[in-house]
Backbone as CSV, one residue per row, in Angstrom:
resi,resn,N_x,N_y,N_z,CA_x,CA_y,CA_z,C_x,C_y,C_z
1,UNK,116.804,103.972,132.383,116.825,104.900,131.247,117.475,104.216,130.054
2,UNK,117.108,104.182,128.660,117.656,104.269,127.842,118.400,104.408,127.167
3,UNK,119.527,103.951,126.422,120.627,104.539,125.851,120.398,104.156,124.274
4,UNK,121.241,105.002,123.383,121.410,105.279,121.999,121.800,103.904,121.638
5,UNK,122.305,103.064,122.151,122.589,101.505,121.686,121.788,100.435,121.986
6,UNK,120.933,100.658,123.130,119.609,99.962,122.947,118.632,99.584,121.471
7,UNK,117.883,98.730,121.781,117.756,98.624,120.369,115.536,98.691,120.847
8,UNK,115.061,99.286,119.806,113.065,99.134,120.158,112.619,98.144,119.045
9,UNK,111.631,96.995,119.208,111.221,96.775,118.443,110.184,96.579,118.394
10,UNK,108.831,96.191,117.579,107.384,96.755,117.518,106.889,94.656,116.996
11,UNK,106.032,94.605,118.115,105.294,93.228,117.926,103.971,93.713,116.886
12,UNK,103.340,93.198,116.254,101.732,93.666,115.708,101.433,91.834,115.507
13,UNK,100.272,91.314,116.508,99.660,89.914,116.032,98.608,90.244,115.775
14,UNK,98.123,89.073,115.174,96.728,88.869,114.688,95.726,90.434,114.004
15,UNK,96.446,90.103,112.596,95.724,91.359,111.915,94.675,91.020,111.320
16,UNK,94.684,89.644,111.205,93.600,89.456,110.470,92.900,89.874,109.609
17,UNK,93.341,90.222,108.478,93.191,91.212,107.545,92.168,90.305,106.192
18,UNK,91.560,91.210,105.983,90.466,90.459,104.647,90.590,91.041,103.756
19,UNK,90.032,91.117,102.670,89.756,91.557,101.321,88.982,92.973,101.238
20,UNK,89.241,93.761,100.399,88.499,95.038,100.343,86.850,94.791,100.695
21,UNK,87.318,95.631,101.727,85.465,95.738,101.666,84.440,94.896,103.330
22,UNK,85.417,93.780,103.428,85.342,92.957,104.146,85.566,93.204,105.621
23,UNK,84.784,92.594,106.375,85.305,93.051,108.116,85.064,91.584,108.632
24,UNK,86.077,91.839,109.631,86.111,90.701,110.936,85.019,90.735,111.982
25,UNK,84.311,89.336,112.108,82.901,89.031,112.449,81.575,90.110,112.252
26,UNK,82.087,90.770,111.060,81.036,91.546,109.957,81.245,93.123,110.534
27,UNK,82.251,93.323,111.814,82.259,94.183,112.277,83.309,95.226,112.374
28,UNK,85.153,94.466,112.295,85.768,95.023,112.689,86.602,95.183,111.122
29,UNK,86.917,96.087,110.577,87.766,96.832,110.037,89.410,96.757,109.900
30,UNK,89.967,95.764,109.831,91.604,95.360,110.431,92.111,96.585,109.805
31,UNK,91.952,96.329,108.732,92.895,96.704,107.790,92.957,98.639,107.906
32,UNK,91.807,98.963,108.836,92.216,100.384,108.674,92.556,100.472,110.333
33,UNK,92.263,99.256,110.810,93.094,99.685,112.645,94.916,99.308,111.982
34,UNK,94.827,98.325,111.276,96.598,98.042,110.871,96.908,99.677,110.657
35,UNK,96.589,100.126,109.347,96.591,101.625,108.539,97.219,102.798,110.239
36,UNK,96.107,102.972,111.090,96.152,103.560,112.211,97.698,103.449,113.199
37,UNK,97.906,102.148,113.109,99.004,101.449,114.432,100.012,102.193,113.207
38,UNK,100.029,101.695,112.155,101.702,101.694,111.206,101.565,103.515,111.148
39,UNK,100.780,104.363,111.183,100.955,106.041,111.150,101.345,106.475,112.359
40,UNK,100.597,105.867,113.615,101.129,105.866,114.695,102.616,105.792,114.799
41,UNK,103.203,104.365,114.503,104.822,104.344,114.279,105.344,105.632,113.422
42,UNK,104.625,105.692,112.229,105.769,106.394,111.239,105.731,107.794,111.810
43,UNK,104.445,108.461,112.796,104.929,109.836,112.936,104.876,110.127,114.048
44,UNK,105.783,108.915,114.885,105.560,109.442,116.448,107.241,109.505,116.738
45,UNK,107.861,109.522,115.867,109.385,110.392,116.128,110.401,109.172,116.833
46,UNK,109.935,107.977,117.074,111.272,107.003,117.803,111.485,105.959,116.799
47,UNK,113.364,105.899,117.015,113.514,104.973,116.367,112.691,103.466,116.399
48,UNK,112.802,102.627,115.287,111.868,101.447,115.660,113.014,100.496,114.830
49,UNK,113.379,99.630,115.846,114.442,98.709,114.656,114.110,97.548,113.852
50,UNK,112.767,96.858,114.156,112.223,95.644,113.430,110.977,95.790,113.817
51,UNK,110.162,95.238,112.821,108.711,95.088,112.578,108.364,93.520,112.978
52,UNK,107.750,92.967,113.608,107.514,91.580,113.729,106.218,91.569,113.820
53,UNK,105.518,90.699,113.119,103.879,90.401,112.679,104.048,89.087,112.503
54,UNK,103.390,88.636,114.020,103.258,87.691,114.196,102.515,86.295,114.379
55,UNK,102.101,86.097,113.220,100.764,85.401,112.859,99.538,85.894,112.430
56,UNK,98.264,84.954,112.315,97.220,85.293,111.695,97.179,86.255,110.889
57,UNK,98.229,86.504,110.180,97.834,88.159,109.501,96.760,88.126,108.409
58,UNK,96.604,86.801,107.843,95.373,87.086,106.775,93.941,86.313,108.130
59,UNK,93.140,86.727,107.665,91.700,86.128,108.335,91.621,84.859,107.680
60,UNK,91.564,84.753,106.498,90.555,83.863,105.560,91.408,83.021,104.635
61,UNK,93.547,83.665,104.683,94.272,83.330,104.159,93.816,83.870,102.458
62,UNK,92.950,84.566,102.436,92.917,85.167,100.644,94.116,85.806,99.971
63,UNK,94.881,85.879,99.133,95.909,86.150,98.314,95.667,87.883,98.699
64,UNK,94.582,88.510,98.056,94.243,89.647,98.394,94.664,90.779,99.693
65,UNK,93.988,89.499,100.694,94.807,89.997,102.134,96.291,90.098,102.642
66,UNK,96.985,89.362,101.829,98.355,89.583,102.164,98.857,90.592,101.737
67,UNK,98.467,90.709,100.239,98.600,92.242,99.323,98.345,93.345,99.668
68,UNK,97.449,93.499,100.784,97.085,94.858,101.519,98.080,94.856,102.573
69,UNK,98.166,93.599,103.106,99.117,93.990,104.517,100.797,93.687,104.200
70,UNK,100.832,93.793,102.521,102.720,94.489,102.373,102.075,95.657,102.017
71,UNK,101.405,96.129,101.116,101.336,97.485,100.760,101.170,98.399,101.541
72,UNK,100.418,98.184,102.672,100.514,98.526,104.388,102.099,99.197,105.100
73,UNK,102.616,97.627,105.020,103.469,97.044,106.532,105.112,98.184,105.412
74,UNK,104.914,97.593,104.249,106.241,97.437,104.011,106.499,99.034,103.587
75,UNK,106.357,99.962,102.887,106.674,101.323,103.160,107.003,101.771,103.728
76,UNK,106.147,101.824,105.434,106.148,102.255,106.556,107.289,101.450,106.969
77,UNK,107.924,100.362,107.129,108.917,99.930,107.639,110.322,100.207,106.377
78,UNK,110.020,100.657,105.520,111.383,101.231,104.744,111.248,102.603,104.799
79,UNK,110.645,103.225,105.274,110.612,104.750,106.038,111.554,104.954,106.578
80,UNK,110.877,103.726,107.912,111.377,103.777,109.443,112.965,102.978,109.632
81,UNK,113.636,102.220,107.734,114.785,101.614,107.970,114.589,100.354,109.180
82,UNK,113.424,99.877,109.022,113.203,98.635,110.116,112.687,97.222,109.122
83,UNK,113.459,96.477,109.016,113.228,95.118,108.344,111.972,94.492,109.011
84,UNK,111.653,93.834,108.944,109.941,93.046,108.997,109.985,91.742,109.009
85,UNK,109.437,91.114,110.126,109.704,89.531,109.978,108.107,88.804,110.382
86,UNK,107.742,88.357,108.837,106.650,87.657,109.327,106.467,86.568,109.522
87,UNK,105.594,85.956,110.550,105.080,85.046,110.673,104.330,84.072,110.432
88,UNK,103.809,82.804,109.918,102.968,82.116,110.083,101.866,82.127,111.611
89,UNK,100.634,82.076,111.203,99.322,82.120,112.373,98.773,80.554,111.715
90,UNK,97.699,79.920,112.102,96.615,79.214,112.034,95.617,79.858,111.081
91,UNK,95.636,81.085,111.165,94.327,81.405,110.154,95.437,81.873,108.676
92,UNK,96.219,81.805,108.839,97.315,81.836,107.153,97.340,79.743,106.826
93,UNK,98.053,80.558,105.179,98.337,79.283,104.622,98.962,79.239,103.996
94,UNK,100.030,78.554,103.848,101.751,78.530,103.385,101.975,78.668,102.273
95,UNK,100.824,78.231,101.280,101.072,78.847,99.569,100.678,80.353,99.694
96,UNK,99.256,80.943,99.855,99.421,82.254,99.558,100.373,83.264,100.411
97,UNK,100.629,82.772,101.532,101.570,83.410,102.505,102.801,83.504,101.939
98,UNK,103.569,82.359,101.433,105.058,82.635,100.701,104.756,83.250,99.181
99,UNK,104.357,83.073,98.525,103.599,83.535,97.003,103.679,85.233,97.647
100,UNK,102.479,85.736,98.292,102.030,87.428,98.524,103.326,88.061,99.166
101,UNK,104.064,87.241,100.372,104.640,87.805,101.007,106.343,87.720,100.559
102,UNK,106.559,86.321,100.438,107.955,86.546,100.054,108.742,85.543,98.487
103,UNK,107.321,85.751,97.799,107.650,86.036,95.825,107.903,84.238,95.780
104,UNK,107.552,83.395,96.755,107.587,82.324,96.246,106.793,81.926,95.175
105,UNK,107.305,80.316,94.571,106.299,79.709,93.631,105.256,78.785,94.547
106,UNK,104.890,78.509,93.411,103.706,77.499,94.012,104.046,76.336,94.642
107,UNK,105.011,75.779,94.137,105.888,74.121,94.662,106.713,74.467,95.662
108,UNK,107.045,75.797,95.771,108.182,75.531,96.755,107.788,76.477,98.060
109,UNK,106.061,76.581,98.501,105.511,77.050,99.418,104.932,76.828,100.250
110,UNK,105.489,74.971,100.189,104.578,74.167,101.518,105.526,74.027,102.545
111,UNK,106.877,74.059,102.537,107.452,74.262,103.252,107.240,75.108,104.675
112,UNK,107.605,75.040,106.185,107.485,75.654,106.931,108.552,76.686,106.901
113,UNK,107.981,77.873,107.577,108.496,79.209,107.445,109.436,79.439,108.321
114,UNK,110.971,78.990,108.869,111.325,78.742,109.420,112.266,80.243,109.099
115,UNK,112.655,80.958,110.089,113.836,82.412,109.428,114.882,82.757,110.809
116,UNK,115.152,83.484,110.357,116.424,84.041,111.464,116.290,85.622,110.877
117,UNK,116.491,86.480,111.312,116.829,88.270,111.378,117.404,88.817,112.311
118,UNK,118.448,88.900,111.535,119.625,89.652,112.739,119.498,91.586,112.917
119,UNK,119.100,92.065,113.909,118.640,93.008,114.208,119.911,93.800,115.156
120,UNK,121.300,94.412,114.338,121.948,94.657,115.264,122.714,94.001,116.192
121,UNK,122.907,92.626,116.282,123.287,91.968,117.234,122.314,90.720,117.957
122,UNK,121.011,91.252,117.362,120.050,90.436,118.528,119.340,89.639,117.007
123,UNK,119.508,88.253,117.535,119.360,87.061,116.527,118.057,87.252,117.028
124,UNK,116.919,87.367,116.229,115.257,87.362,116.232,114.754,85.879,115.442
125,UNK,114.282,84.827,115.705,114.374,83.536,115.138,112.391,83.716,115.226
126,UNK,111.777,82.959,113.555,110.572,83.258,113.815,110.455,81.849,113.322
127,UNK,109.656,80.812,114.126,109.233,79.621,113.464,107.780,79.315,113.241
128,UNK,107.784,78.389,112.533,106.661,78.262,111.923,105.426,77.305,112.458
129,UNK,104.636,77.743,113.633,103.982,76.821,114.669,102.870,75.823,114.184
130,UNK,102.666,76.329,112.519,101.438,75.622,112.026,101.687,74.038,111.444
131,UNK,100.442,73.495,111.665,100.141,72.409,110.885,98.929,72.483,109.504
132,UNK,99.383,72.744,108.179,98.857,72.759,107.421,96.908,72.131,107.986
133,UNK,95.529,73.028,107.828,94.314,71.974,108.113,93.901,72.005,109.225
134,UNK,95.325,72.558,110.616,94.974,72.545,111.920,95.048,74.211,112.747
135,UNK,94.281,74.034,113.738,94.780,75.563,114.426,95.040,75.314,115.686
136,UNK,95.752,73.982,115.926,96.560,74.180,117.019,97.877,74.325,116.507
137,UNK,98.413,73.902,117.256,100.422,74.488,117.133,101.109,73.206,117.513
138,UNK,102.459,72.857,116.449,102.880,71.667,117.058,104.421,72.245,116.043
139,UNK,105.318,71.846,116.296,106.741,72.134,116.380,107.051,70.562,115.741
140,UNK,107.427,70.355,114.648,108.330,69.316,114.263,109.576,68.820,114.516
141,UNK,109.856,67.744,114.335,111.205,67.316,115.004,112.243,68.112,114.043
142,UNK,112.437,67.964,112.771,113.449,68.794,112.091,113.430,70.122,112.614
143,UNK,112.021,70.911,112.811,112.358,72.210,112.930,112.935,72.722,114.280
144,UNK,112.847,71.655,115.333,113.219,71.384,116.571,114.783,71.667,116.578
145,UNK,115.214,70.351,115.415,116.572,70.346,115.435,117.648,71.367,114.745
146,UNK,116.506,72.060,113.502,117.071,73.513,113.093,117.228,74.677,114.150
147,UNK,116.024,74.277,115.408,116.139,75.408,116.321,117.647,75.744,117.160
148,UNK,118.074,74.082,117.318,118.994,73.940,118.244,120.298,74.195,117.415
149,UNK,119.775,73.804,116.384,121.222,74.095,115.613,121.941,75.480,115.593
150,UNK,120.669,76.677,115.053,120.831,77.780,114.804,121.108,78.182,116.400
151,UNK,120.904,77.869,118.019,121.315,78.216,118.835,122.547,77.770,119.283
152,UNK,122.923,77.128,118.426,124.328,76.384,119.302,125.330,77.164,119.492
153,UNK,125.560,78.383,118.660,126.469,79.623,119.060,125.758,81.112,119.652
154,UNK,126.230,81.640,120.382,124.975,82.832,121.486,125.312,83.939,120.473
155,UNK,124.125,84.901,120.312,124.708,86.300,119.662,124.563,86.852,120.105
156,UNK,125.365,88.279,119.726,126.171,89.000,120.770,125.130,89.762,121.478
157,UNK,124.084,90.295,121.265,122.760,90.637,122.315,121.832,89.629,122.420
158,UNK,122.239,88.390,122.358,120.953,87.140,122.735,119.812,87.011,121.312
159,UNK,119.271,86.070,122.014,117.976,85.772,121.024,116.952,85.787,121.222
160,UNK,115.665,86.465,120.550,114.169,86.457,120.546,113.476,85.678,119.423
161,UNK,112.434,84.657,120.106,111.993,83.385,120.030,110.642,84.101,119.103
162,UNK,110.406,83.867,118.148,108.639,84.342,118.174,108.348,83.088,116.778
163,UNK,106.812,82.737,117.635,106.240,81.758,117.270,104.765,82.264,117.120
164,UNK,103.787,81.862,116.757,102.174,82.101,117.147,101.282,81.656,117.828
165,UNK,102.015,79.980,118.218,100.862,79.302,119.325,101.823,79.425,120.349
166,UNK,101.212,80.333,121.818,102.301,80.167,123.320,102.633,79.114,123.524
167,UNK,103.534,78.825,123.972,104.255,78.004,124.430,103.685,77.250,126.287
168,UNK,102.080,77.300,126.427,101.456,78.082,127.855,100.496,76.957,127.728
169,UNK,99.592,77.119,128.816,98.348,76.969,129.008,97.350,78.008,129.084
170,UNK,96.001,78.410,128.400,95.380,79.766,128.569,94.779,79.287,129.835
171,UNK,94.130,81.013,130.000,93.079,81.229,130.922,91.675,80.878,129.957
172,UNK,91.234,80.490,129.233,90.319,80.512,128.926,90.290,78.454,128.100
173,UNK,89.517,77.788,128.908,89.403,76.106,128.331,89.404,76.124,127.221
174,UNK,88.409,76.617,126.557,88.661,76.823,124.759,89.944,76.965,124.071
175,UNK,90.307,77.437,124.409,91.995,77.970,124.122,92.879,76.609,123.961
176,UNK,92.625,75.652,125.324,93.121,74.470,125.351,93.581,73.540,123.967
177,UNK,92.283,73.177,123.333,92.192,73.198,121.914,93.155,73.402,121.148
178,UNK,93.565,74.563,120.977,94.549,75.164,120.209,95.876,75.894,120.778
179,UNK,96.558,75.089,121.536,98.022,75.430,121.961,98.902,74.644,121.117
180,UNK,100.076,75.180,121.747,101.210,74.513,121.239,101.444,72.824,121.772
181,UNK,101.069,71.617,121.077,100.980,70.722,122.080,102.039,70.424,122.198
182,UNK,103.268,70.390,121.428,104.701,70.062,122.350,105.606,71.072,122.781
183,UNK,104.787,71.678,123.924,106.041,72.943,124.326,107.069,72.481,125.337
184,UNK,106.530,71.391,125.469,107.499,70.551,126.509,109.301,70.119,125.650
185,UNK,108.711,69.872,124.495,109.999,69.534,123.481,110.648,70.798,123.103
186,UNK,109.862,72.132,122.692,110.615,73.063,122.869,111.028,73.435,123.732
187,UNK,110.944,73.305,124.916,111.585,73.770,126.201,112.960,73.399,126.690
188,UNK,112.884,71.880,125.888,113.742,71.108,126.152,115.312,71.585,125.234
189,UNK,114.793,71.722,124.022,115.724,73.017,123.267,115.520,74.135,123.409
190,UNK,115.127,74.918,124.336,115.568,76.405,124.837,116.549,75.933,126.044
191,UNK,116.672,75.468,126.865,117.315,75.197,128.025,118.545,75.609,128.176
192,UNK,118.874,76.623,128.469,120.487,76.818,128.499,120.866,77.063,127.242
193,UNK,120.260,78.212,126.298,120.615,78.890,125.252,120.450,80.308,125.521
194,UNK,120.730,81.266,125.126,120.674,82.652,124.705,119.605,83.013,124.535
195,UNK,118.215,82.421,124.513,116.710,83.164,124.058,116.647,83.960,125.406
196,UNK,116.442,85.093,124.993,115.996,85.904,126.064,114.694,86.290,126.721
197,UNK,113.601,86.109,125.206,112.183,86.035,125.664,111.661,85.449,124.482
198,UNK,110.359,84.955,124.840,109.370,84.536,123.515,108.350,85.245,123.145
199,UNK,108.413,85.577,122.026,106.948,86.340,121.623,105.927,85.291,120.940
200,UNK,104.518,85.845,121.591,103.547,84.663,120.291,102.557,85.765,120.089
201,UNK,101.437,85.133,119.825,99.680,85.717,119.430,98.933,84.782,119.870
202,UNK,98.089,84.306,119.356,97.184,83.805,118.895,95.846,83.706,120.146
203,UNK,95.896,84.233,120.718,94.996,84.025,122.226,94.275,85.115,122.454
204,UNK,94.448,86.699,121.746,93.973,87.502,121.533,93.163,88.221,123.582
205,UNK,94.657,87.684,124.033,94.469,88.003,125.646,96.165,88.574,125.870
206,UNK,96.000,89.815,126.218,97.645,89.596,126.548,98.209,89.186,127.966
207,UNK,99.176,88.538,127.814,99.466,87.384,129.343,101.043,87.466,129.225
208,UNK,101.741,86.820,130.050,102.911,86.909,130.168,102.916,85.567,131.001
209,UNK,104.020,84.791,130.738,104.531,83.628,132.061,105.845,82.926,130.933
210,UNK,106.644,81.939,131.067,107.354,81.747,131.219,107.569,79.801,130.616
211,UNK,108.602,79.816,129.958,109.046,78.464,129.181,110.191,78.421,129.563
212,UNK,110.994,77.524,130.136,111.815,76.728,130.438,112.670,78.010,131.062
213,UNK,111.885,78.805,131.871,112.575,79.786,132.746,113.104,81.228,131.778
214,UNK,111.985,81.025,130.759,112.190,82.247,129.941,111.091,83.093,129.471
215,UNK,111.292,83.842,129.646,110.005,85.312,129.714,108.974,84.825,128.364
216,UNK,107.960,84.722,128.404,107.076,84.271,127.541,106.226,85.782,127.220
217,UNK,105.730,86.156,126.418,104.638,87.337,125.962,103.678,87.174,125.000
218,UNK,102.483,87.385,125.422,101.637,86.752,124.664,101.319,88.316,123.862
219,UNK,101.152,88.953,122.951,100.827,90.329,122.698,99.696,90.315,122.602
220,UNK,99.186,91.774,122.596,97.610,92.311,122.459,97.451,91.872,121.081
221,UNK,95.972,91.206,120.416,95.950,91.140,118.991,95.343,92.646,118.514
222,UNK,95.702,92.983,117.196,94.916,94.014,116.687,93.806,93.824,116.564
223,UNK,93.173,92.574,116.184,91.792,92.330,115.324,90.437,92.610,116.304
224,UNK,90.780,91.556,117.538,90.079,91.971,118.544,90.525,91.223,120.174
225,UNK,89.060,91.260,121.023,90.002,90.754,121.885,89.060,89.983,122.446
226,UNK,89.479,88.935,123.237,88.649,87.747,124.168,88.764,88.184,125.776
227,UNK,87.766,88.188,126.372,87.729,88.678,127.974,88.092,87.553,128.654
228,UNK,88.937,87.916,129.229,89.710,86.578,130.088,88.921,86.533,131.020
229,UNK,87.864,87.620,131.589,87.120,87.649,133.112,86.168,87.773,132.698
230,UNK,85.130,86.604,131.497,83.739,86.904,131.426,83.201,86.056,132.015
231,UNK,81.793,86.269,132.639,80.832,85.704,133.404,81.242,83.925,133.116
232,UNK,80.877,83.234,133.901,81.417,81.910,134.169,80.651,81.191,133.104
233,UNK,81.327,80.275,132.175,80.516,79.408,131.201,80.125,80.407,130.149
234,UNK,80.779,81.393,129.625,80.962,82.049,128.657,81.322,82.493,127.696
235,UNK,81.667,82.760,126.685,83.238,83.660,125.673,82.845,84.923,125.118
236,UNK,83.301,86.020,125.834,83.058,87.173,124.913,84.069,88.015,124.289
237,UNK,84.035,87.719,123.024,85.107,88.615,122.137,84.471,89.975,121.958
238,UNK,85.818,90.977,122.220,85.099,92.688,122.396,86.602,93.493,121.323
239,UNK,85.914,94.068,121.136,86.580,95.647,120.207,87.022,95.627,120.723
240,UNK,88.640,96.575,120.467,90.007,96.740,121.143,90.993,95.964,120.271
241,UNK,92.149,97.139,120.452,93.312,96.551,119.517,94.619,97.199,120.186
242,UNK,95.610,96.264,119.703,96.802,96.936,119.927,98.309,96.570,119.273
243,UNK,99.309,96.735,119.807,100.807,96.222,119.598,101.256,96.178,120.754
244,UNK,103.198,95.858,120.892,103.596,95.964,121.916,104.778,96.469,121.174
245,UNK,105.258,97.169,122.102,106.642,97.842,122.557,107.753,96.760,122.719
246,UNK,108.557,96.653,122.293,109.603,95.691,122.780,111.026,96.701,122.783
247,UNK,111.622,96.870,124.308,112.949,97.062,124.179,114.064,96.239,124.358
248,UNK,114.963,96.319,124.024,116.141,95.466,124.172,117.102,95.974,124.985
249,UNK,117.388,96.143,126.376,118.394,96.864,126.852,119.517,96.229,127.045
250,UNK,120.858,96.210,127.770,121.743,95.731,128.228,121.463,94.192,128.642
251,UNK,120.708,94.465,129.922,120.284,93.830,131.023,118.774,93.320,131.010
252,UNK,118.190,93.498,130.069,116.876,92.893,130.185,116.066,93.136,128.903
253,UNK,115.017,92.112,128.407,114.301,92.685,127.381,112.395,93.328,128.150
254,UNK,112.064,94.170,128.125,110.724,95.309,128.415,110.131,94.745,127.527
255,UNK,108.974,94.026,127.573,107.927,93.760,126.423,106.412,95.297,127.032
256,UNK,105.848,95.859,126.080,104.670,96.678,126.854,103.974,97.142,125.942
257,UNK,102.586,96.640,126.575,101.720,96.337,125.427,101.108,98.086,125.500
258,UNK,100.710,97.921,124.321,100.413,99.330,123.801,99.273,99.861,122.990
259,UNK,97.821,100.708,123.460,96.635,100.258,123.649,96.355,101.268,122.792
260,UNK,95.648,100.788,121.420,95.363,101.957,120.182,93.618,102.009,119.949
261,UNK,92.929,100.678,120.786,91.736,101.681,120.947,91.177,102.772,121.479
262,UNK,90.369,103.193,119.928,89.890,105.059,120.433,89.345,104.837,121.833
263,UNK,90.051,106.108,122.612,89.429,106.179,124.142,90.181,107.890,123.986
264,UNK,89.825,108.187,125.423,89.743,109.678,125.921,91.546,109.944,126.233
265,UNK,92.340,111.223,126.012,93.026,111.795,126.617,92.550,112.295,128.058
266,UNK,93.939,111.850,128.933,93.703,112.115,129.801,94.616,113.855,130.338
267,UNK,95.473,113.336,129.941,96.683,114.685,129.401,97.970,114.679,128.512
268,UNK,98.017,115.611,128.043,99.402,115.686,127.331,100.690,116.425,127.602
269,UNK,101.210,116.332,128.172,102.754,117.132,129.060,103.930,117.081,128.379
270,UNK,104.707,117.624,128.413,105.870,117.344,128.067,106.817,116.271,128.564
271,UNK,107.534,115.525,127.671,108.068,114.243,128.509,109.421,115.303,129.621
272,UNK,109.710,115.846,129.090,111.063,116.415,130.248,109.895,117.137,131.550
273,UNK,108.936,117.654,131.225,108.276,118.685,132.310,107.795,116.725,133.422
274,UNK,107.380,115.939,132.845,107.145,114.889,133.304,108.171,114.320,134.587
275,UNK,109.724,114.153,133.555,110.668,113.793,133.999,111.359,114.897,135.018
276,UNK,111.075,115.904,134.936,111.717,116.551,135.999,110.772,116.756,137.112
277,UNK,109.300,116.729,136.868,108.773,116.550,138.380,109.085,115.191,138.719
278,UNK,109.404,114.106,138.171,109.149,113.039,138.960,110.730,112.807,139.461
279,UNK,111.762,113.546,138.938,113.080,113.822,139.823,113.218,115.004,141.297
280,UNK,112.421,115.591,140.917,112.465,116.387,142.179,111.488,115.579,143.331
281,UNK,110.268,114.746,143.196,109.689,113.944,143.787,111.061,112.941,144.497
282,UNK,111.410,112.067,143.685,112.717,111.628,143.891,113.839,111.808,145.056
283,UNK,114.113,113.593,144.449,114.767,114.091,145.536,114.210,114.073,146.309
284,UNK,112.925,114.741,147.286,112.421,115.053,148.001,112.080,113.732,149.497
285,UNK,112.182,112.897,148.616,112.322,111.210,149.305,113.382,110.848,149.904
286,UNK,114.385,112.004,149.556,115.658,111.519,149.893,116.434,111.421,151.861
């Protein structure tokens, strides 16, 4: 169960967001599934303590697209009193990304997006997995050594890692292509630090496994999704979107992905009428 000092926080990858008018592979609509997920948050009554959007958020990297997804993201997260930490993806690009998103100039936006957000206690560190040209993921030695630096003291609820290329191998060969190719060097600086889990995107499969003995999460993308179980010698990308849930408890961080394509109610109950049959079940075991 939950307590009032726990802390929730809300993953959203791959929004992939375009220009008015515009849809993803001529079909999908981001920008009004984004619209959907952020109303979802603002009027479903729980606290939410940080916003993390984590990569790809523009499709095409257009100036335009970033402009929709603050005019979007950022309201709804000064509603909700939840700061916002974005990311660099492969399909962004470091001038219009710092320019739209955080009021840079033009000269001083090639830089990698390297941040820290302290959320209550829990150091949230978001680095910057891209190589300007490329869409795989590769980690530089400086930013390596900023990583280790910024871990060399623990905070007081630990640290969450989020990057955009996993830190993994996919289920899908294609994928291969575009990983993180030195997760071996990051691993080597997580080792006996305070990260408690890693968040990424970019695989548009959600998966879970593990870097240098630390909880890895790949989240659901909004934009769409890739079938990890299609017919052999295949790739089929299908409709479907989502976020994840992230709690922070005492004793453990809950990543749970959270499924906002339209589909059927099955029922709606009250959460206590819920919770008290499944305590008397409980008892009854006893």
């Amino acid at each position: 169960m939950t307590s009032a000092t726990d802390l929730t926080l809300v993953q959203i990858t791959d929004t992939h967001l375009r220009p008015t008018g515009e849809h993803v592979l001529g079909a999908v609509d981001t920008h009004a599934v984004l619209l959907h997920i952020l109303d979802k948050l603002r009027t479903g009554g729980r606290r939410i303590d940080a916003l993390i959007l984590s990569g790809d958020l523009a499709d095409t990297a257009a100036p335009e697209a970033y402009r929709r997804l603050r005019a979007a993201v950022e309201p709804v997260a000064a509603e909700l009193g939840a700061p916002v930490l974005y990311v660099m993806g492969n399909h962004d690009e470091r001038e219009p990304f710092g320019i739209e998103l955080f009021g840079r100039t033009p000269d001083s936006a090639a830089a990698p997006y390297d941040q820290v957000l302290d959320v209550d206690g829990l150091r949230v560190i978001g680095l910057d997995s891209t190589t300007p040209g490329r869409h795989d993921g590769y980690l530089e030695a400086e930013q390596l050594a900023w990583l280790a630096d910024r871990l060399r003291e623990p905070a007081p609820r630990g640290s969450l890692l989020v990057l955009h290329h996993p830190p993994l191998p996919s289920a899908i060969p294609a994928a291969e292509y575009l990983k993180l190719r030195n997760a071996d060097e990051l691993a080597a600086v997580l080792s006996g630090t305070d990260v408690r889990m890693i968040l990424c995107g970019h695989n548009h499969m959600t998966a879970a496994s593990a870097c240098a003995g630390i909880p890895v999460w790949v989240g659901p993308a909004l934009a769409y999704r890739i079938d990890a179980m299609a017919p052999n010698g295949r790739q089929h990308g299908l409709a479907g979107s989502g976020f994840t849930r992230i709690d922070v408890l005492e004793t453990a961080i809950v990543a749970t992905a959270v499924e906002t394509t339209p589909t059927t109610r099955l029922y709606d109950k009250s959460e206590n009428e819920v919770q008290e049959r499944l305590e008397a079940l409980a008892a009854e075991q006893r």
